[in-house]
C-alpha positions as CSV (number, residue, x, y, z in Angstrom):
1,X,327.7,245.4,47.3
2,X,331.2,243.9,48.1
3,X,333.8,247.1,48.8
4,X,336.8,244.9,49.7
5,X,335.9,245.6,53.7
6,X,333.9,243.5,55.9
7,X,335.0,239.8,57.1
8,X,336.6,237.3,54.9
9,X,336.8,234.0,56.4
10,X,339.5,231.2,55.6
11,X,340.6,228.2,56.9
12,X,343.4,228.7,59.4
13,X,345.3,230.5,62.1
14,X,346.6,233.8,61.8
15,X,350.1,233.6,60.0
16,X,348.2,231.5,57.2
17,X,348.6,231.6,53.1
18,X,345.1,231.8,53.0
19,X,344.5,234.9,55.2
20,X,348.0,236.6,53.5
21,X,346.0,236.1,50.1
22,X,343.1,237.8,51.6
23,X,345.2,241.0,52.8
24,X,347.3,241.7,49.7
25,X,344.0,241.5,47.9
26,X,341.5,243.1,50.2
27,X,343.9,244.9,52.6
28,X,340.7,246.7,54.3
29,X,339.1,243.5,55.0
30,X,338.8,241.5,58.6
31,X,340.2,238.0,57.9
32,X,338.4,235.3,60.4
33,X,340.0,231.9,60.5
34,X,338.2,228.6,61.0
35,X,339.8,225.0,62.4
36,X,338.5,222.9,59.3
37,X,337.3,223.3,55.3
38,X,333.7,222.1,56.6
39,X,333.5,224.6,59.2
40,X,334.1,227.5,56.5
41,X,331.6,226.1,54.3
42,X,329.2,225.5,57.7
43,X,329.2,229.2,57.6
44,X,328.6,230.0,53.9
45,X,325.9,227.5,53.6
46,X,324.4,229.2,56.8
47,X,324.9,232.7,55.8
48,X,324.0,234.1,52.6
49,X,326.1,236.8,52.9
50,X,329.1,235.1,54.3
51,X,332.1,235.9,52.2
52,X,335.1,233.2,52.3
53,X,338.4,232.4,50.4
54,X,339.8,229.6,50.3
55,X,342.4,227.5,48.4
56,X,341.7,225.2,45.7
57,X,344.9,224.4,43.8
58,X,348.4,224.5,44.3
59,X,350.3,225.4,41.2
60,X,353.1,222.0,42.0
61,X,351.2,219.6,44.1
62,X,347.8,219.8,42.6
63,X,344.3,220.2,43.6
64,X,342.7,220.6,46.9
65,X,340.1,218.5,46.4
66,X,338.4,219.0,49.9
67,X,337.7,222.4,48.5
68,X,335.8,221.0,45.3
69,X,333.7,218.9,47.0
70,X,332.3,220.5,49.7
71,X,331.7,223.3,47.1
72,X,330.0,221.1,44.9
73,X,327.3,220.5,47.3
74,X,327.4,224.0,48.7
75,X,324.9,226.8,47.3
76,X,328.0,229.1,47.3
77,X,329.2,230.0,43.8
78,X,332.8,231.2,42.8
79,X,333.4,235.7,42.2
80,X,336.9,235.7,42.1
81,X,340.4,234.0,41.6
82,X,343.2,235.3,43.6
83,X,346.5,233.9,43.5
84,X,349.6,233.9,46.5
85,X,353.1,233.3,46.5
86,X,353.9,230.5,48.7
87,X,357.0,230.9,50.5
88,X,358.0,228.0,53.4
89,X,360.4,228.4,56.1
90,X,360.8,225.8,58.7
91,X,361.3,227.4,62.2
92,X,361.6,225.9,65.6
93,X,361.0,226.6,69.2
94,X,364.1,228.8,71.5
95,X,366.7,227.8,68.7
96,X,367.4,227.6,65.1
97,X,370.0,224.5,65.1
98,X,368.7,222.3,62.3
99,X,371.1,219.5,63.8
100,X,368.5,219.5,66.9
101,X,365.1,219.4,64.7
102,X,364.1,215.4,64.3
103,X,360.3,216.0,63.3
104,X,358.5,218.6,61.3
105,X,355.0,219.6,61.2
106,X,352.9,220.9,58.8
107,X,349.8,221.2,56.6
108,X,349.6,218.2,54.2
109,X,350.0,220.6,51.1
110,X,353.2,222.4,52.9
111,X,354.8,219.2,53.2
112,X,354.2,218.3,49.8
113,X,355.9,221.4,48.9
114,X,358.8,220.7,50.7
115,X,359.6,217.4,50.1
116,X,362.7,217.4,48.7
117,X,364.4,219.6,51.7
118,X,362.5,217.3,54.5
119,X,363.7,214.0,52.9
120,X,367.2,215.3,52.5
121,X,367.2,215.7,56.4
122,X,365.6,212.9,57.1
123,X,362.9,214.5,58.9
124,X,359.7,212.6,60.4
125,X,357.2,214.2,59.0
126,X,353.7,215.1,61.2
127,X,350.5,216.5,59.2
128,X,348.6,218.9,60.6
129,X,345.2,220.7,60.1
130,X,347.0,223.7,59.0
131,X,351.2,225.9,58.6
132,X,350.2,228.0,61.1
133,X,348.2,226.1,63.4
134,X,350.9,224.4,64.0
135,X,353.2,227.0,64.8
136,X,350.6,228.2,67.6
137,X,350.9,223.7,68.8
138,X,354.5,224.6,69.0
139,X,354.5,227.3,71.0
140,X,352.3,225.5,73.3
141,X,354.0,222.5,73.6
142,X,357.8,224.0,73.3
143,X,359.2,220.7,71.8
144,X,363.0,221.4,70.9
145,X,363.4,218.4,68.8
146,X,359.8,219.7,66.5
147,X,360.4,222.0,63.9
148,X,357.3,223.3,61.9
149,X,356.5,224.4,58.2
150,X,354.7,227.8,57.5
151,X,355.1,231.2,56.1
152,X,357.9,233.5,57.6
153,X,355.8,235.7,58.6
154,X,354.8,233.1,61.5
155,X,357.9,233.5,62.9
156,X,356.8,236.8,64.1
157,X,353.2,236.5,65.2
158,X,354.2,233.3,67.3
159,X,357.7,234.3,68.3
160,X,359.0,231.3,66.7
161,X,363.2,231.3,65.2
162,X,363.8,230.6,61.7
163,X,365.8,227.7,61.1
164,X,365.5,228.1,57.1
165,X,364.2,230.3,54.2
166,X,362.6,229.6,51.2
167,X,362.8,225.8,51.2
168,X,360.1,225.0,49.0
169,X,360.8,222.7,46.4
170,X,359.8,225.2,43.8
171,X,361.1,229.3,43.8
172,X,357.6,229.8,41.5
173,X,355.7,228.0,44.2
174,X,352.0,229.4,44.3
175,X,348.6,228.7,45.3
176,X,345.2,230.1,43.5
177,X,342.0,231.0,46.0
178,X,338.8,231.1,44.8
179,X,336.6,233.9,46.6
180,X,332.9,232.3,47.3
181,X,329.7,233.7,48.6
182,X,326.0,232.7,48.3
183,X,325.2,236.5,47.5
184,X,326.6,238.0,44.1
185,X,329.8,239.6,44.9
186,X,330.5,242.4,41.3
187,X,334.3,242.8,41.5
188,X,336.5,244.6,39.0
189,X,338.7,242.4,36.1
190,X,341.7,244.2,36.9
191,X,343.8,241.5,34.2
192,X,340.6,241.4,31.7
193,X,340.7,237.9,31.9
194,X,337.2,236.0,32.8
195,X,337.1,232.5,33.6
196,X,334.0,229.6,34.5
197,X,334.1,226.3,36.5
198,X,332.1,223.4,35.5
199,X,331.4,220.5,36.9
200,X,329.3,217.8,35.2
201,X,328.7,214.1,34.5
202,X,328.3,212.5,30.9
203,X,326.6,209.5,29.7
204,X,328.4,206.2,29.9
205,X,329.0,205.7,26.1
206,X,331.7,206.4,23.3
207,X,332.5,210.1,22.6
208,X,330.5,211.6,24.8
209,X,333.1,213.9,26.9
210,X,334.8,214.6,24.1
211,X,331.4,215.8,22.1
212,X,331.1,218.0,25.3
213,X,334.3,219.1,25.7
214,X,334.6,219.8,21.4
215,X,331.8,222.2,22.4
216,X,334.6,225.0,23.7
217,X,336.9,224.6,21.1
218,X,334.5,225.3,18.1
219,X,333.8,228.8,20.1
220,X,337.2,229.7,20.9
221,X,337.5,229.2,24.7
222,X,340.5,228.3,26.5
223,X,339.8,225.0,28.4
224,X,342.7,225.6,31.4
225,X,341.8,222.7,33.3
226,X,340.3,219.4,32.9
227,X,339.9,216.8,35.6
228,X,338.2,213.5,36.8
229,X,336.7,212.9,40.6
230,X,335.0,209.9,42.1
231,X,330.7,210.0,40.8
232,X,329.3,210.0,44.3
233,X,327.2,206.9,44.2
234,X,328.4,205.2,41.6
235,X,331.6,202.9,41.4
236,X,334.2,203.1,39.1
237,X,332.3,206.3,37.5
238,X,333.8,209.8,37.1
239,X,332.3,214.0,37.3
240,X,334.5,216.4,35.2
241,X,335.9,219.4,36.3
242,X,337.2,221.7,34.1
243,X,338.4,225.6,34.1
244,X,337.9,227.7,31.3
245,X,339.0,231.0,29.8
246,X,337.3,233.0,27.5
247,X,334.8,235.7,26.7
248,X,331.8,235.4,29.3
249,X,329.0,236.0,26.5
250,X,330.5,233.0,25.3
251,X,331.2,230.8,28.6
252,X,327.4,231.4,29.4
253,X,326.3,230.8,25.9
254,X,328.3,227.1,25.6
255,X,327.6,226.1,29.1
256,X,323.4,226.6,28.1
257,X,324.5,224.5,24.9
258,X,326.6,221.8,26.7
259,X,323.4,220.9,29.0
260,X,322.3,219.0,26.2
261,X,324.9,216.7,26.5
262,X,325.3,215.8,30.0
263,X,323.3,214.1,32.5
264,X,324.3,216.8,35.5
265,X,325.6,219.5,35.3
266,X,326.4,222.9,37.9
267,X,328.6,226.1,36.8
268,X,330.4,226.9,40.1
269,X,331.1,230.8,38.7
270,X,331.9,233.1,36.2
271,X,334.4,235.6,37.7
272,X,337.0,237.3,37.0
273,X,341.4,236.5,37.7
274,X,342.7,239.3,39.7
275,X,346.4,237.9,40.2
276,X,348.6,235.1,38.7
């Protein structure tokens, strides 16, 4: 049985969103970061009983579709949606004269949040594999003329100065986690909201993702998400995703129906939404 202790593993240094979101919600747990996506999943593929969370949307910049697909060949399911504030701060090594900053580094998804502020300084922006992995580079390398992206609170682990607050692009910026494990993990519904993610493929022919999709609205669920990815192994062909709210009875019941309609299909999780 999951009790909120144990290790939760994430993708990341210390300092990152992802192991924030796994403190505020599991503040007993052991967060245990990981260089890449893949090696996270290595781990829950490996482990039935591995336990990770990790992010899979951002609510401005979109979807992190690294996340999707290596879950969609993954026997991990989803047990929980969790959702963090996403606060940026760029910070530097020794100073914190923005005049002296020429580059910035960052996760790919931090710099998208940002955009506005980096363009309006003319920065050179440099990706990295994660906000505060690149902090740690920083300290390594003590480049004056670098500044790097991440939460403030990286400031502190690293002993970085902050340059400037809150210069994401959005004040409501956010980012929703899914929680995934092989094993079943039974966790509370503390907003008694329920939700399911499908992914599935339909016959190449008139109507058919709309006969699928007309399935959820004739039983009064909440379709919160619908989007296309690349069919793997096919060109110019397209899986759905969607996100949907409602009633889990029902979410099982429809998703038993809808198999009748698609070619392939895999529910990635019923579970429940513990923030927003």
């Amino acid at each position: 049985m999951f009790t909120g202790t144990g290790t939760i593993y994430y993708q990341g240094s210390p300092g990152a969103f992802s192991e924030a979101a796994i403190l505020r919600h599991w503040p007993e747990s052991t967060p245990a970061g990981f260089r890449t996506f893949k090696d996270v999943f290595k781990v829950l593929n490996d482990d039935t009983r591995a336990i990770a969370l990790l992010p899979i949307e951002n609510a401005y910049r979109g979807p992190v579709y690294d996340v999707l697909d290596l879950l969609t060949v993954s026997p991990a399911s989803i047990w929980a949606e969790a959702v963090q504030p996403v606060e940026l701060a760029l910070m530097a090594y020794g100073h914190d004269d923005i005049s002296r900053i020429r580059r910035v580094r960052s996760h790919h998804q931090a710099l998208m949040q940002s955009q506005a502020f980096c363009e309006e300084h003319g920065f050179i922006v440099e990706v990295a594999l994660d906000t505060a992995g690149s902090a740690r580079e920083l300290v390594d390398s003590k480049e004056e003329d670098l500044g790097v992206i991440a939460s403030p609170r990286v400031a502190g682990i690293y002993g970085l100065s902050i340059v400037r607050s809150g210069i994401q692009d959005n004040e409501g910026n956010r980012t929703r986690f899914w929680l995934l494990s092989q094993s079943v993990i039974d966790i509370p519904t503390p907003l008694n909201k329920t939700k399911s993610t499908v992914i599935f493929d339909v016959p190449d022919k008139p109507g058919a993702l709309v006969s699928y999709l007309e399935l959820y609205r004739r039983n009064d669920l909440n379709l919160s998400k619908v989007e296309s990815r690349p069919r793997p192994g096919t060109s110019f062909a397209y899986r759905f995703w969607i996100d949907v709210v409602g009633d889990p009875s029902m979410l099982d019941e429809v998703w038993h129906e809808g198999n009748k309609l698609v070619e392939w299909s895999r529910r990635l999780g019923i579970y429940p939404v513990l923030s927003e």
